[in-house]
C-alpha positions in Angstrom: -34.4 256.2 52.7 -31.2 258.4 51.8 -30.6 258.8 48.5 -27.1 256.6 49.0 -28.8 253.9 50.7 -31.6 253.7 47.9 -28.6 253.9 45.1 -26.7 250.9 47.5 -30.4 249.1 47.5 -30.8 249.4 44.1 -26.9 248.2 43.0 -26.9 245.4 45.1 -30.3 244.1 43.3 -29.1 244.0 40.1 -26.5 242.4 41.5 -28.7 239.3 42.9 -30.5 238.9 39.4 -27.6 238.9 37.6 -26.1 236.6 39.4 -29.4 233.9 39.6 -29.5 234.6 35.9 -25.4 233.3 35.5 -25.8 231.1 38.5 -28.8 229.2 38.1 -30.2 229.3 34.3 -26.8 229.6 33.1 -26.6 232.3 30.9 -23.8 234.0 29.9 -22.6 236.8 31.7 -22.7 239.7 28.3 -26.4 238.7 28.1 -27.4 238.6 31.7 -27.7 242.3 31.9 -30.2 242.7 29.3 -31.9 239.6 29.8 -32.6 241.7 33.8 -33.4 244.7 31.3 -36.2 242.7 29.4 -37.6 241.0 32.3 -38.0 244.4 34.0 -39.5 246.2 31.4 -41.9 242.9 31.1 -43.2 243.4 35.0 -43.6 246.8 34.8 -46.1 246.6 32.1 -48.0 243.6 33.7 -47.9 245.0 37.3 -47.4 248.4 36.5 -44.1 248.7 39.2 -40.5 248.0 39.2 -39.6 244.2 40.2 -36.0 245.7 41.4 -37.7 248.6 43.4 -39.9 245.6 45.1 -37.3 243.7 45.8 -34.8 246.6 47.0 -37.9 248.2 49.2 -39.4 244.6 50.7 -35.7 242.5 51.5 -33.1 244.4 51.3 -34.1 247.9 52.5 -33.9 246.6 56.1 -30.9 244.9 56.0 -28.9 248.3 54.9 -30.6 250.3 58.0 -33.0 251.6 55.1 -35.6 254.6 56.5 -38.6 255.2 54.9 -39.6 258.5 54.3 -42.6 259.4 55.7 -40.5 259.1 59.3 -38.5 261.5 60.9 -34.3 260.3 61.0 -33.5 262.0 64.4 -30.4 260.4 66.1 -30.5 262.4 68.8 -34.8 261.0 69.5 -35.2 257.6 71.4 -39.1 257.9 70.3 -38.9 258.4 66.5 -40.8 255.7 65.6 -43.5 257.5 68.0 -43.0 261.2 66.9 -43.5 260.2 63.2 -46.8 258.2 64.3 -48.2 261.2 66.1 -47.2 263.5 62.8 -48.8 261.1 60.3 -52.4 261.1 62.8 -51.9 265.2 63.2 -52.0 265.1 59.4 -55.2 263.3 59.2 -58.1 265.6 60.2 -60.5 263.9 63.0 -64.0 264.7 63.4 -66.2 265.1 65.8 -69.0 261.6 65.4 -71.7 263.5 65.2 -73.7 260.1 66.7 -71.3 259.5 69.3 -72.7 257.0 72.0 -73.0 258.5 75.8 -70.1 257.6 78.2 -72.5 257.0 81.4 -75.2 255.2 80.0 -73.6 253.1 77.3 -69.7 252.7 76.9 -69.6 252.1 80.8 -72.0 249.9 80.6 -69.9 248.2 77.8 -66.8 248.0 79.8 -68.9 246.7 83.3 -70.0 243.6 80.7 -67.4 242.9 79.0 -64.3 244.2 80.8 -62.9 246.2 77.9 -62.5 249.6 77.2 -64.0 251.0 74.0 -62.3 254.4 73.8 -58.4 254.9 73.4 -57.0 257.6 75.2 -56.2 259.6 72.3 -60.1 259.3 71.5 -61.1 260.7 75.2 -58.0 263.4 74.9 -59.6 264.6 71.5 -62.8 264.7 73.5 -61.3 266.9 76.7 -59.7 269.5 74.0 -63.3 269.4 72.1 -65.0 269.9 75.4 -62.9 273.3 76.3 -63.3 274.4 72.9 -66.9 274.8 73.0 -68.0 274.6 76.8 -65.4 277.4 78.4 -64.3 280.7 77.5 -61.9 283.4 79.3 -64.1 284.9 81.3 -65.3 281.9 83.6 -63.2 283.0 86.4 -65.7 285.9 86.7 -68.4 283.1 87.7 -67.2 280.5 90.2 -69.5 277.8 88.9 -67.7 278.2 85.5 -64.3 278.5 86.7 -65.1 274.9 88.6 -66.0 273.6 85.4 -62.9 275.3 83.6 -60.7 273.2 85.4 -63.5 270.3 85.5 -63.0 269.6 81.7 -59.3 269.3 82.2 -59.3 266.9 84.4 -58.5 263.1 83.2 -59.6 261.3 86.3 -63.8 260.8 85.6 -64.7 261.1 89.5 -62.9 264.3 89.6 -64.6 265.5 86.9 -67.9 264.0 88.3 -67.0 265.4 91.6 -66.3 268.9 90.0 -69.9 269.0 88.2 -71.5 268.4 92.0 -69.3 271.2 93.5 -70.9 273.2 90.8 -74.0 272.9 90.7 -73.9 273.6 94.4 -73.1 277.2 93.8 -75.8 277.6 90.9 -77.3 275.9 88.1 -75.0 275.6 85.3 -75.2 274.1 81.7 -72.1 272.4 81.4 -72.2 270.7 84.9 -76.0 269.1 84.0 -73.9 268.2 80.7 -71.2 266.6 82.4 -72.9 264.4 84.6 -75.7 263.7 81.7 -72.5 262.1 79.6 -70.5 260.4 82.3 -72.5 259.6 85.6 -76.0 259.1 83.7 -76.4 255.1 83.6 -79.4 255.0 81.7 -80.8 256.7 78.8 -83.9 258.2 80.6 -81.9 260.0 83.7 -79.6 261.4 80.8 -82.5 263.0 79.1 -83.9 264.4 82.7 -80.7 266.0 82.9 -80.3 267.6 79.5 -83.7 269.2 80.5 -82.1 270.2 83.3 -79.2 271.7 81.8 -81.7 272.8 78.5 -83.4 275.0 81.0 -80.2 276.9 82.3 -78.5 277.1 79.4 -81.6 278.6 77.4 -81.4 281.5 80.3 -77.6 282.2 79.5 -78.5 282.3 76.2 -80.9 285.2 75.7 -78.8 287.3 78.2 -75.9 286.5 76.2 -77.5 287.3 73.1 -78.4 290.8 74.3 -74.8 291.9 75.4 -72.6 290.1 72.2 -72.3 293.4 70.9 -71.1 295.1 73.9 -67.0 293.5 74.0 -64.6 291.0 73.3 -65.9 289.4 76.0 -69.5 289.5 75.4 -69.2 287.9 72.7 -66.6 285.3 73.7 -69.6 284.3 76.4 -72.4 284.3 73.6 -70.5 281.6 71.2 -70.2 279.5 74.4 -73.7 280.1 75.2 -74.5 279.3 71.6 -72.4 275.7 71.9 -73.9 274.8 74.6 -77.2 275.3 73.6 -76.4 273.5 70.1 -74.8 270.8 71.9 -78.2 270.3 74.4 -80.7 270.0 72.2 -78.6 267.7 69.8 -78.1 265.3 72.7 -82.1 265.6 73.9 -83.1 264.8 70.4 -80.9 262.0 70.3 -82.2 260.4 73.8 -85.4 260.9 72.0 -84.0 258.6 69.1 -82.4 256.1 71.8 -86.1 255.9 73.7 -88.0 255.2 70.0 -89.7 258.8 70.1 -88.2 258.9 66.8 -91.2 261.5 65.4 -90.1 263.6 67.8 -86.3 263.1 67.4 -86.8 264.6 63.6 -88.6 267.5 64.9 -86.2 268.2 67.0 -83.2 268.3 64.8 -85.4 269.9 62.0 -85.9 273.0 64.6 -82.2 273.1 65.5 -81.4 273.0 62.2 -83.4 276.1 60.9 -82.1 278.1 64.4 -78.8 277.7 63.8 -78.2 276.9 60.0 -74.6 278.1 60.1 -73.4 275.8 62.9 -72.4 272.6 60.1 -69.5 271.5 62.4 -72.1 269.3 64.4 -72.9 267.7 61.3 -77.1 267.3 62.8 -78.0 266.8 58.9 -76.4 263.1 59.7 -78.5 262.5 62.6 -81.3 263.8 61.3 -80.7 261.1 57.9 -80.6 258.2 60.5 -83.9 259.1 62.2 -85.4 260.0 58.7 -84.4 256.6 57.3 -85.5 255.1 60.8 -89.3 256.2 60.2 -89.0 255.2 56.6 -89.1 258.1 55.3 -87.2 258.1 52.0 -88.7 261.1 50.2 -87.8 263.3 53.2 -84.4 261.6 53.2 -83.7 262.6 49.5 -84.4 265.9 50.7 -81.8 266.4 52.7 -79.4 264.7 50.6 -80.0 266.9 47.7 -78.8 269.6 49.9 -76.1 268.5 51.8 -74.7 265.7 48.8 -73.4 269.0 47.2 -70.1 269.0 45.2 -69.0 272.2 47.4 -69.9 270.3 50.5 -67.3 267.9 52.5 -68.3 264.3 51.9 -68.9 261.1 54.4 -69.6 257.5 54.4 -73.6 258.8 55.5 -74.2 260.5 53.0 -72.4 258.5 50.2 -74.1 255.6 51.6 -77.1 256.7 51.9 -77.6 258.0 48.3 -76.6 254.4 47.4 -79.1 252.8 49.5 -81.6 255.1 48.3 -81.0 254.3 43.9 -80.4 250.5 45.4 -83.7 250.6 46.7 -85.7 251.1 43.5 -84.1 248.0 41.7 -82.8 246.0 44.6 -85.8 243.6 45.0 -85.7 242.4 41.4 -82.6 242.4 41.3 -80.7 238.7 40.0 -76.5 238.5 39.3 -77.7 236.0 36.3 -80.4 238.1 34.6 -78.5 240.9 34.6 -75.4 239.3 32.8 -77.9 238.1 30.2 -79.6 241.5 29.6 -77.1 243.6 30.9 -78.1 246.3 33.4 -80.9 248.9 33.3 -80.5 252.4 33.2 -81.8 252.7 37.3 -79.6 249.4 38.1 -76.5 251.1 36.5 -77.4 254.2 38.6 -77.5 252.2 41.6 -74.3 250.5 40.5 -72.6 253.7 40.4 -73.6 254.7 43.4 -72.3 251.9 45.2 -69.4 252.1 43.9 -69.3 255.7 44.6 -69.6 255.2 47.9 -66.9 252.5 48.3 -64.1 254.6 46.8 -65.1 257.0 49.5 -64.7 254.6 51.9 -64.4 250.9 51.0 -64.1 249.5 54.4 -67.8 250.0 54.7 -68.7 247.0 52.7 -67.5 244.2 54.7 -69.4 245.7 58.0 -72.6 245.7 56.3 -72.2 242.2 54.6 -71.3 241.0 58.5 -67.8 239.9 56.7 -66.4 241.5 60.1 -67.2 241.7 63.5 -68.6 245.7 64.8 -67.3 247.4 68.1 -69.0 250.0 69.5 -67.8 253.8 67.2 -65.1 255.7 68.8 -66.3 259.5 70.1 -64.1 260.5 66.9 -63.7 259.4 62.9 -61.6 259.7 60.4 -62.8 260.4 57.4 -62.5 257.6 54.4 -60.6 255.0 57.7 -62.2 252.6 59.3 -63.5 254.3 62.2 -65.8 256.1 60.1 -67.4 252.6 58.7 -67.5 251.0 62.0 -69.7 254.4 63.2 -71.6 254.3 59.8 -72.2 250.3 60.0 -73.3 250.6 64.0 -76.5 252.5 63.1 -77.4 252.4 59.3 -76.8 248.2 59.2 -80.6 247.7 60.1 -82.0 250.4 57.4 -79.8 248.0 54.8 -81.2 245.4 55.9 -84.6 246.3 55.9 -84.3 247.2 52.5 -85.1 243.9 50.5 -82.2 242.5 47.9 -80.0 245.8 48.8 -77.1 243.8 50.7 -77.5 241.3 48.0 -77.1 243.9 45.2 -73.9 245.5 47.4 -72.2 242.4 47.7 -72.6 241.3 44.2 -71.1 244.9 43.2 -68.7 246.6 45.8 -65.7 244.8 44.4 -66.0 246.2 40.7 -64.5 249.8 42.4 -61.4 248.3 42.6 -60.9 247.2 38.9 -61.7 250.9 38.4 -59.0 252.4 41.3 -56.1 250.2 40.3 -53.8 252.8 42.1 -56.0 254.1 44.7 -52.8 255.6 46.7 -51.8 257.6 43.3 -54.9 258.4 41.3 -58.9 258.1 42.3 -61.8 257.9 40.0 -64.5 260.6 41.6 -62.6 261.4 44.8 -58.9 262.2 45.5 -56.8 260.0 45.7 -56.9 257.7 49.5 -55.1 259.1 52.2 -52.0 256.8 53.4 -52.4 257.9 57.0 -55.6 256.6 57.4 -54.5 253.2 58.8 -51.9 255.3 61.7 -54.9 257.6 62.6 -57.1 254.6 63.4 -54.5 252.3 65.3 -55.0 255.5 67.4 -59.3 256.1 67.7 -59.6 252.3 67.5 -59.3 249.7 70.9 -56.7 247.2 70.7 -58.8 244.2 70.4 -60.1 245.5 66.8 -58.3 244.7 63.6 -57.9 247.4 62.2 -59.3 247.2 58.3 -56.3 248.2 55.8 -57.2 249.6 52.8 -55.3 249.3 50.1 -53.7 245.9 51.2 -49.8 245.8 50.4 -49.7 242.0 48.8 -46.8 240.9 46.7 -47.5 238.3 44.0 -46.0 235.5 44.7 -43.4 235.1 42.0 -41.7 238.4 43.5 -41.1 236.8 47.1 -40.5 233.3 45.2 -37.6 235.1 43.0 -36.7 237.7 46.1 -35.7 234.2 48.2 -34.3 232.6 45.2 -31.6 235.4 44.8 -30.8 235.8 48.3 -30.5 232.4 48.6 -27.7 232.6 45.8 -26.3 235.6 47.0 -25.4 234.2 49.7 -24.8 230.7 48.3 -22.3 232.7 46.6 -20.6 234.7 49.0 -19.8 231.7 51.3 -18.4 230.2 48.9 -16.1 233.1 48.0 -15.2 232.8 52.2 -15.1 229.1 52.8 -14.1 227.2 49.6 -13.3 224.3 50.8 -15.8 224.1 53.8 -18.3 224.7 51.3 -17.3 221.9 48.7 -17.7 219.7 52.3 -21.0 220.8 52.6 -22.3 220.5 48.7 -20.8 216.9 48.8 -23.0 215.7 51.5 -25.5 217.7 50.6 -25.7 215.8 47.0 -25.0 212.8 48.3 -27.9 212.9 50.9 -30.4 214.4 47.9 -29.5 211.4 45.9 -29.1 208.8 48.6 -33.1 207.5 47.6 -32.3 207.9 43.9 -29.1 205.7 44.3 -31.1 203.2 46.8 -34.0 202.5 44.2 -31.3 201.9 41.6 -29.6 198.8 43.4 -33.1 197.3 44.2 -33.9 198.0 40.7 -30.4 195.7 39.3 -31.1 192.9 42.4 -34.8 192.5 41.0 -34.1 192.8 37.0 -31.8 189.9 35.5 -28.3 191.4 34.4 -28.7 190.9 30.9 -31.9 192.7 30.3 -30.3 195.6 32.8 -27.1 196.0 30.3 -29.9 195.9 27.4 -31.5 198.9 29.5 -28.6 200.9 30.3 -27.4 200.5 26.3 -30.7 202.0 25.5 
């Protein structure tokens, strides 16, 4: 909002109180103003906000053509409401879900069941632009497989694209074709794996001839960190049919192996899918393993890994664990650990919670997350809800705990407690990643109390009491007349049956009284 329509805003409040103050309660007008004083300086240190600046931003912000501002005011745009949307997401990094579900084998068959789509446009569109970024470089018009599949991974039409990876793969074996029609035409989980071998075996080839000429060029080396994607991107996916098919086992040693090959390659986050397999097999010393590595104060953070420290200090108390004993004994030094951790891990991201106490419904995870929103916990929830729950008493011990974070956070949106302080774009970002049939979880909830949008009416309501009056006096004293006399038509209609009933005399002894 301009700085004249905030100082308009703001007049035009202190206005409205002063006058319920004179109006209604009847006090004088030289102590109305500081009476508005008091009672402000009373709310802000109860609520810790300004009842005018509540008032001004909630009612009467809109009616002055009030613009918040976060949002772009461009007369000239039709779509500003649109362009500050797409700035707000564009602010919010996205990443990559590092256990994104195959399009083939298991969103189609989503959407052949159920009718609905579970990706969002601006989901797939992240995917395309991650897809060029890794799987093409500038020289693939030297090649006319890869040129196909240059122009394959642009397309938005999936036949085409489909179609494209045939065409290819007519001319010669390539990678990213086998990788293509592993993701999208693959229905099943086994005929995606047979053709990650496929594409394994080419792209292992292109590899090791790449590897030998990166040092030659520009271009040389342009082809080996495609190579080196590709390659990355394979035998992530292969161990992750091997997860999907229950060769869990060989799932971890798998990702263990890709891991030591390519330890600089963190972007594919593979430490998450290895804690998911790890934690699958039961594994938990492993697990802390990797977590003291990667659970790093120098390291980017994530609802795995925050979750999965918690489940792992829940885990030692959880079983024994009683709401009652502990408020007689207070808590132990491991349950206050596990406490902590918990509510670590909600201040991260406290959306999590109600997915893992089944408080709301799951949907399949977008291909992308936002870090700290509620994509990431419905992705988290989707594949670590069954390691909670086969830990005894641990959902117990979250739900009788995750709430305490927020007596800690009062302001998340100003100040945090271990993390920064939560992003305000997070809800924009996942109206975006997230279909339109999920409700979208809102974290921190904007709620007025209910005396602010009882006193809000109630000075409107005399406002404009007021101001008709002022306009239409004696249309007004019309309407006040029968207005009274229909409020006090039941009062006046008990009174006569009350004289008809009562003799006279012990009436006038009644009304003397």
């Amino acid at each position: 909002m301009s700085t004249i329509a905030w100082s308009w805003t703001y007049f035009w409040t202190v206005v409205l109180c002063d006058a319920y103050l004179v109006d209604i309660l009847r006090v004088p007008l030289r102590y109305s103003d500081n009476l508005t004083k008091i009672f402000e300086w009373w709310y802000f240190r109860k609520y810790g906000t300004s009842f005018i600046e509540q008032v001004s931003v909630s009612h009467l912000r809109p009616l002055l053509g009030g613009v918040d501002n976060s949002s772009p005011t461009n007369s000239n745009s039709s779509n500003g409401d649109a362009d500050s949307n797409r700035q707000s997401v564009s602010e919010c990094k996205v990443w990559r879900n590092p256990l994104n579900l195959f399009r083939g084998a298991e969103y189609n068959r989503y959407t052949w069941v159920t009718g609905r789509e579970p990706l969002t446009y601006y989901d797939m569109n992240l995917s395309a632009q991650d897809h060029q970024t890794f799987f093409t470089c500038d020289s693939d018009h030297l090649r006319p497989a890869d040129a196909i599949m240059q122009k394959a991974w642009r397309e938005r039409n999936p036949q085409a694209r489909i179609s494209a990876a045939h065409e290819s793969l007519e001319l010669e074996d390539c990678a990213t074709a086998s990788i293509l029609l592993a993701e999208e035409e693959a229905t099943t989980i086994v005929e995606a794996e047979k053709l990650f071998k496929q594409a394994l075996k080419t792209g292992e080839g292109c590899y090791r001839r790449s590897q030998q000429l990166q040092h030659h060029g520009a271009q040389y080396e342009a082809q080996h960190r495609r190579d080196t994607n590709v390659l990355v991107y394979i035998k992530r996916r292969l161990a992750m049919c091997s997860r999907k098919l229950g060769r869990t086992r060989e799932a971890v040693k798998m990702l263990r192996d890709l891991m030591k090959e390519f330890p600089l390659l963190s972007m594919f986050n593979i430490h998450e899918n290895l804690l998911e397999s790890l934690l699958e097999l039961q594994n938990y010393a492993d697990v802390q393993a990797v977590l003291a590595k990667y659970d790093d104060i120098s390291l980017p953070k994530s609802a795995t890994i925050c979750y999965t420290a918690a489940l792992l200090k829940a885990r030692a108390v959880s079983d024994k664990f009683s709401p009652e004993a502990a408020s007689r004994r207070g808590l132990s030094t491991a349950e206050m650990n596990a406490v902590e951790a918990i509510h670590r891990a909600v201040e991260f991201n406290p959306h999590v919670p109600k997915y893992l106490l089944e408080m709301k419904s799951l949907i399949l995870p977008p291909e992308h997350i936002l870090k700290r929103g509620d994509s990431e916990a419905i992705a988290y929830a989707f594949f670590h809800l069954q390691h909670w729950k086969r830990v005894e008493g641990a959902l117990n011990l979250l739900h009788c705990t995750w709430e305490g974070t927020f007596r800690m956070i009062p302001y998340p949106l100003e100040k945090g407690h271990l993390f920064y302080p939560y992003p305000i774009c997070t809800e924009t970002a996942d109206r975006e990643l997230l279909p339109m049939f999920h409700e979208v979880s809102v974290y921190p909830k904007k709620e007025l109390p209910f005396f602010i949008l009882f006193t809000a009416g109630l000075c409107s309501f005399t406002a404009m009491l007021a101001l008709l009056t002022h306009q239409f006096p004696e249309l007004m004293g019309v309407f006040a007349k029968a207005f009274l006399s229909t409020l006090f038509a039941p009062l006046n209609f008990i009174m006569e049956k009350v004289e008809s009933i009562l003799p006279s005399s012990l009436w006038h002894q009644l009304t003397r009284i």
